[in-house]
N, C-alpha and C positions, 0 to 999 in steps of 0.2 A: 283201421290199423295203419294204412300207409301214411296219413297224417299226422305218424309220431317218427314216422322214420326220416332218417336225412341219407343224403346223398354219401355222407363221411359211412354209415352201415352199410351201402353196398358195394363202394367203391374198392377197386384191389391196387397192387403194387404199379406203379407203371409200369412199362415196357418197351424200350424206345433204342432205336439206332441212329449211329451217327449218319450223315447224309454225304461223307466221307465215303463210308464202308463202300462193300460191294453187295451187290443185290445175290449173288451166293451165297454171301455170310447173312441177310434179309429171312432170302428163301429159307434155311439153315435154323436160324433162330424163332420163326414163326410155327414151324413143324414142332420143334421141341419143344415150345413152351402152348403148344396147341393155340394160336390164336392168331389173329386177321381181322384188322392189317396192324402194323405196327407203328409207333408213334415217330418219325424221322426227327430227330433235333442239329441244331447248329452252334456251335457256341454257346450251348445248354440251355439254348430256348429251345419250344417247340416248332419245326420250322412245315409240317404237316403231318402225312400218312402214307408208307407205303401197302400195296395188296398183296395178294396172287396174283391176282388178278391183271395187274399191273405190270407183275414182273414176268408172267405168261404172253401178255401182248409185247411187249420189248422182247422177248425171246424168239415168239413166232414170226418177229417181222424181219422178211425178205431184208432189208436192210442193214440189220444187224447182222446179217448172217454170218460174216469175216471176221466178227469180235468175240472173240473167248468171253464164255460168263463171265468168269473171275474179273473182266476188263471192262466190265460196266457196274458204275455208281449207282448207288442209293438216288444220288439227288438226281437221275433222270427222270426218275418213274414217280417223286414225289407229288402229291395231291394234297390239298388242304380241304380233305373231305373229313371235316371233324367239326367239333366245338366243344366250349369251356363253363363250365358251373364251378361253383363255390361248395366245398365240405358240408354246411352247413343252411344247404336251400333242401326245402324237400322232396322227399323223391319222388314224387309227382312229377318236378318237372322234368325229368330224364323219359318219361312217355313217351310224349310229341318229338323229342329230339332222338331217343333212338328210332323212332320211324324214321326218320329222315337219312340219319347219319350211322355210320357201324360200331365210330368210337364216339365217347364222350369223353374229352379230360378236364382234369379236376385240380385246379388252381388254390393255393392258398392266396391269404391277402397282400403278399407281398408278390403274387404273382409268380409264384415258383409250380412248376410241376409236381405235385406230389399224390396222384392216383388216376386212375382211368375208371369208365364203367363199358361195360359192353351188354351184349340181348342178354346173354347168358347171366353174367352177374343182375342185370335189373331181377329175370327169370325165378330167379334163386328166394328172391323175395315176394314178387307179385305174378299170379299167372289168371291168365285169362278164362272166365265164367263159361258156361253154356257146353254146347256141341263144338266137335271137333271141324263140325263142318264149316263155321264160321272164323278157324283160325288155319285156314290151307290156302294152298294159294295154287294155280295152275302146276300141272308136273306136265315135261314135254318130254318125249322119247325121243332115241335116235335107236339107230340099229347096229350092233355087235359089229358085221363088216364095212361100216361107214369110216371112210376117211377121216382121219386128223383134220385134216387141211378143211375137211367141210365141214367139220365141228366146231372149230375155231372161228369160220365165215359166219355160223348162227350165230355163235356165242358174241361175234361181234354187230350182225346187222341187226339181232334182237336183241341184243344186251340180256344175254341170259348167261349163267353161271354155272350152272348145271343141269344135265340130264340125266332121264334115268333109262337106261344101256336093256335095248331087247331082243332078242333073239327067238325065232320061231310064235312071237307073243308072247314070250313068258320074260321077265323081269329077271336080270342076270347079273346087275351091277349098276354101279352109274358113274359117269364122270362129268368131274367137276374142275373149274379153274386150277387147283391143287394139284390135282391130276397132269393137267396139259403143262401147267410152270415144272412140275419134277421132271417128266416127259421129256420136253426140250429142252431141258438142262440137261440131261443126259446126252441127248442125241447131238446138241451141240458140243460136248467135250466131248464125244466119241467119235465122233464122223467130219473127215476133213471137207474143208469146205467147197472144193470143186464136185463133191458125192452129196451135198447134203440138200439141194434141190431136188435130186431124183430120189434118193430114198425117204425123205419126210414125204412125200407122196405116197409114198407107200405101207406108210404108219397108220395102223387100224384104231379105230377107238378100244376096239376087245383087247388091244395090243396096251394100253395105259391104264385103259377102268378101274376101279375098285369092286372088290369084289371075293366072297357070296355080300350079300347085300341084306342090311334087314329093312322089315317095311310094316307099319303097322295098319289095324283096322280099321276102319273107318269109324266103327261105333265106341272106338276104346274111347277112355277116358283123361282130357285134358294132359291134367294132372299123370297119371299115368308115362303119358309119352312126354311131358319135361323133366320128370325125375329119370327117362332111357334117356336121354339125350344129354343132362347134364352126367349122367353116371359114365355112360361111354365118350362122352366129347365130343358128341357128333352135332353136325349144325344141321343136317335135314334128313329125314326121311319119304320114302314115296308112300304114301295112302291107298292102301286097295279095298275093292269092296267084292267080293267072291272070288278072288284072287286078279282080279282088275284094278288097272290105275286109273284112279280119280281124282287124286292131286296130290301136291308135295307140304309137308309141315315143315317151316324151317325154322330158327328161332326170331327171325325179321318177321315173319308171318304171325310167330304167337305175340311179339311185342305188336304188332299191327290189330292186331283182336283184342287188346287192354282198353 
């Protein structure tokens, strides 16, 4: 069946900001239109991708500390972590390339912008065979009273994006990139800046998590958990197997098992 489909059947609206804007109005528009990262353009080309992720490490950094959100651009935190297909190649080849990349944009022949794809929309069309066990990927905890500041450290020395948040061993929330970007945006417009060393010290993960938390079984079915994930909008969940974590599904992880 995927060898009658093209890339024009899965592809959706773009969704892009200028590299002008400010990484508030970023943050702002990616929440409401539920998605990450965003396409950045310049003079109506594509000039990369902003994240969370992105706009969480420019916020957490000691350096910026003195600069109002609102006083940082877009085009700081730009990355050219993308790439471009044509309407009309098949959707095969959006596979290999979302393992790699989060977005894919979608070019007409004259070179214009005119759709993206992401896990979620491939998802929508193609999902992956077998057990669930072969479509998870590691889930790492932290703990409820664990520091901001030391979650931030993982999340940078491991290049990890998310955790999933425990307290006493039981599963209680998780926080993710999204989490720490809204976080420090807050705490950066609230807290002046000779106060904001000492107290993001004292910012708890329990204190940003998301939360109650859903998590599914281990033995559920595929299919099952990509139709919860595209119905709630969610990008991952923890896996438990008698009420234990044993990894996380996220939709990088299902397009990873295609």
């Amino acid at each position: 069946m995927t060898k009658e489909l093209c890339i024009r059947d899965v592809m959706v609206k773009p969704i892009s900001i200028a590299k002008s804007a400010k990484i508030t109005e970023a943050l702002d528009k990616m929440l409401a239109e539920n998605i990450d990262p965003l396409i950045a353009t310049h003079n109506a080309s594509v000039a990369g991708t902003v994240s969370r992720k992105a706009i969480a490490d420019k916020l957490g950094s000691k350096q910026n500390s003195g600069i109002a959100p609102t006083a940082i651009h877009v085009s700081s935190v730009v990355a050219e972590d993308f790439t471009s297909v044509y309407p009309d190649e098949s959707i095969n080849v959006l596979i290999p390339l979302l393992q790699h990349y989060k977005l894919v944009v979608v070019y007409d022949s004259d070179h214009k912008l005119i759709g993206q794809v992401s896990a979620g929309d491939l998802l929508k069309k193609i999902q992956p065979d077998g057990a669930l066990d072969g479509a998870m990927e590691r889930g790492v905890t932290i703990e409820a009273d664990e520091r901001v500041v030391h979650l931030r450290r993982r999340m940078l020395d491991d290049n990890l994006t998310r955790f999933v948040v425990t307290e006493n061993d039981s599963i209680i929330g998780i926080v993710t990139e999204t989490d720490v970007a809204i976080a420090l945006r807050k705490f950066r417009e609230a807290v002046t800046d000779r106060h904001q060393d000492h107290r993001i010290r004292n910012l708890l993960v329990k204190d940003i998590m998301s939360a109650p938390i859903l998590t599914v079984d281990r033995h559920a079915k595929v299919s099952t958990i990509v139709d919860l994930m595209l119905k709630k909008n969610i990008s991952s969940l923890p896996v438990t197997d008698r009420g234990k974590l044993v990894g996380m599904v996220t939709r990088r992880s299902l397009v990873n098992a295609l």
